[in-house]
C-alpha atoms as one frame of an Amber mdcrd trajectory, in Angstrom:
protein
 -39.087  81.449  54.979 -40.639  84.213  53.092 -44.196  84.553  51.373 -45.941
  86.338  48.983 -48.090  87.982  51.182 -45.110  89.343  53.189 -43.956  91.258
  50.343 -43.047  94.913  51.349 -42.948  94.062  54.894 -40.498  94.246  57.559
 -38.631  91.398  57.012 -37.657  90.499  60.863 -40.768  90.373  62.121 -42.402
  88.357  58.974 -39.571  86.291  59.310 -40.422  85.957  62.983 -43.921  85.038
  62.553 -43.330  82.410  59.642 -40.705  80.502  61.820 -43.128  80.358  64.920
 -45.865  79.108  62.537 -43.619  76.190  61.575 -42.270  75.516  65.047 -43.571
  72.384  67.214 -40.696  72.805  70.158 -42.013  75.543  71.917 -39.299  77.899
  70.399 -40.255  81.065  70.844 -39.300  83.829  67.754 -38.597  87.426  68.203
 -38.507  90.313  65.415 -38.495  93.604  65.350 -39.069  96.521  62.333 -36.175
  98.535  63.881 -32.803  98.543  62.527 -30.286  96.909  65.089 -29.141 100.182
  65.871 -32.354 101.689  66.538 -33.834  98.422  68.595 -30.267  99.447  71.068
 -31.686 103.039  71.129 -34.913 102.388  71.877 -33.897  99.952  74.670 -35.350
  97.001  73.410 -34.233  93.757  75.313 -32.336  91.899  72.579 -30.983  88.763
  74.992 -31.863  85.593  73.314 -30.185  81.788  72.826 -28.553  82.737  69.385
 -29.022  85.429  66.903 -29.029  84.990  62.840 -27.972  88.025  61.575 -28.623
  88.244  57.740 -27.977  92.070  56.818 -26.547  93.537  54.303 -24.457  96.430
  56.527 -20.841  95.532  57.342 -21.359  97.903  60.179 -24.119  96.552  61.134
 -22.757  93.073  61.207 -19.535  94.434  63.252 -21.491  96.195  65.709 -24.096
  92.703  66.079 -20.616  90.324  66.797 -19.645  92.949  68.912 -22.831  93.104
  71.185 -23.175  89.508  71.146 -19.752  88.669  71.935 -19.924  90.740  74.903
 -22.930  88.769  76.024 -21.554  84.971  75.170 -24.280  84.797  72.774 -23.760
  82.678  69.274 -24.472  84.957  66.026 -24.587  82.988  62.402 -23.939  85.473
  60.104 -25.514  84.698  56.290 -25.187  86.954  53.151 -25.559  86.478  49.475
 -22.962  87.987  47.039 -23.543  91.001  45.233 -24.905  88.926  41.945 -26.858
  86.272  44.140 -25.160  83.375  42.802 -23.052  82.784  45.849 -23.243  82.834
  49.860 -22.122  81.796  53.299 -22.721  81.013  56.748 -20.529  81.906  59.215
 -20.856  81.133  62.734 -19.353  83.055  65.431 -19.588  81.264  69.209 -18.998
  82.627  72.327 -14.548  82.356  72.742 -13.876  81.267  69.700 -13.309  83.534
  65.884 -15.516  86.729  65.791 -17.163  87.950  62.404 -13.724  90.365  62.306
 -11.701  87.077  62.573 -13.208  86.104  59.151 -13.498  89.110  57.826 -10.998
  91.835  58.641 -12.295  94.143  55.591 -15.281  94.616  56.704 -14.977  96.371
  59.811 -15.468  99.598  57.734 -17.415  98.322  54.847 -20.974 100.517  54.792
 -24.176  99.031  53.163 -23.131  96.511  50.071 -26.692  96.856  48.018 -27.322
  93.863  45.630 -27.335  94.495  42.049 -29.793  91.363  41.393 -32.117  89.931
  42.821 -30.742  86.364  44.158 -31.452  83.001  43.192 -34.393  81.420  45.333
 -31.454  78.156  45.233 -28.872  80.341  46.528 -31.476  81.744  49.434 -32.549
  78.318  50.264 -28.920  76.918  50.311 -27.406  79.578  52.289 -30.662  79.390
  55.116 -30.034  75.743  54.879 -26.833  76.304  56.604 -27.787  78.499  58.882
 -30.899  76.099  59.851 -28.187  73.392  61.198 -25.973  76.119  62.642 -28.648
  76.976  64.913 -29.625  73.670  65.327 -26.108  72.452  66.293 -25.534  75.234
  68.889 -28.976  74.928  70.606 -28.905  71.012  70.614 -25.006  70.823  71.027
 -24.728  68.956  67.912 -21.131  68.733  66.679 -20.504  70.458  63.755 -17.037
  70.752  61.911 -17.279  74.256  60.452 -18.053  77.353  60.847 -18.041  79.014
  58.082 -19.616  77.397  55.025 -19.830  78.791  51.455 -21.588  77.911  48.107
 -21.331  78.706  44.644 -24.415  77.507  42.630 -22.813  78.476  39.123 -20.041
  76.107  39.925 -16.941  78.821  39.102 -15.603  78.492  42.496 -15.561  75.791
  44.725 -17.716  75.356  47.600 -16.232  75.859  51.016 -16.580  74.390  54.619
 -13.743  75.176  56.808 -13.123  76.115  60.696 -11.765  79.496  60.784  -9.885
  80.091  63.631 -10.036  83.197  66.013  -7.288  85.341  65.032  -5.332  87.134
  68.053  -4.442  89.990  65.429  -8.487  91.045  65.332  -9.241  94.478  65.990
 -13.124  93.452  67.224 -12.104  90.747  69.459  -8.469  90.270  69.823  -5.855
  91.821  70.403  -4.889  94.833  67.704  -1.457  95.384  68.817  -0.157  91.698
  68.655
């Protein structure tokens, strides 16, 4: 829920404001123009109901499932491939699979920059997701997945599955079997 006039902005807090402008439950929407790590460091109080956590920092995403894991706070992860054709949701709730459950690879992977700039279909689909997602864990709707992929060009085959928590996971399991 971006506009033109938030162009070179901080995306969080623009983000932030849009949502609240759109909102008739009495939600209320934080964001802040502070990387996650720096927001930590600077002691801002990140508690909330659930997190969306749309970065393209595979640290940064470990280190977000990580703090709100320890907390028993949802996270929905979204990202966009690196061509913009493609992306997923993934949601991570308190005791069940971790981002590291779904993604093992990336608990090293640094900043993954994108090489073009994405599809406005691909944005909308992916944000789509993650709209129900929060939806379903703040309303307790059921919901039988939790991770959810598309592919607009139609190569692959979209994806909704339940990934489940993996007891081999480094991030939340345990790493010696």
């Amino acid at each position: 829920m971006f506009f033109k006039k938030d162009l070179g902005k901080e995306k969080g807090e623009r983000l932030a404001v849009n949502l609240a402008q759109h909102s008739f439950t009495g939600s209320t929407f934080q964001g802040y123009p502070y990387s996650f790590q720096d927001a930590q460091a600077l002691g801002i109080d990140l508690s909330c109901d659930v997190v969306v956590c749309g970065v393209d920092n595979g640290k940064t995403r470990v280190e977000v499932s990580s703090y709100y894991r320890s907390l028993n706070i949802p996270v929905v992860f979204i990202a966009l491939d690196w061509v913009g054709e493609s992306g997923y949701c993934f949601v991570q709730a308190p005791e069940e699979a971790c981002f590291g459950c779904k993604f093992p690879n990336t608990m090293s992977e640094k900043k993954a920059p994108c090489r073009t700039p994405a599809s406005v279909d691909i944005v909308l689909s992916t944000c789509a997701f993650a709209t129900y997602a929060v939806d379903s864990l703040i309303m307790s709707r059921k919901r039988n997945w939790n991770y959810r992929e598309v592919h607009l060009a139609g190569f692959m085959d979209d994806c909704s599955i339940k990934i489940a928590k993996s007891d081999n996971c480094s991030l939340c399991g345990n790493p010696n079997g």
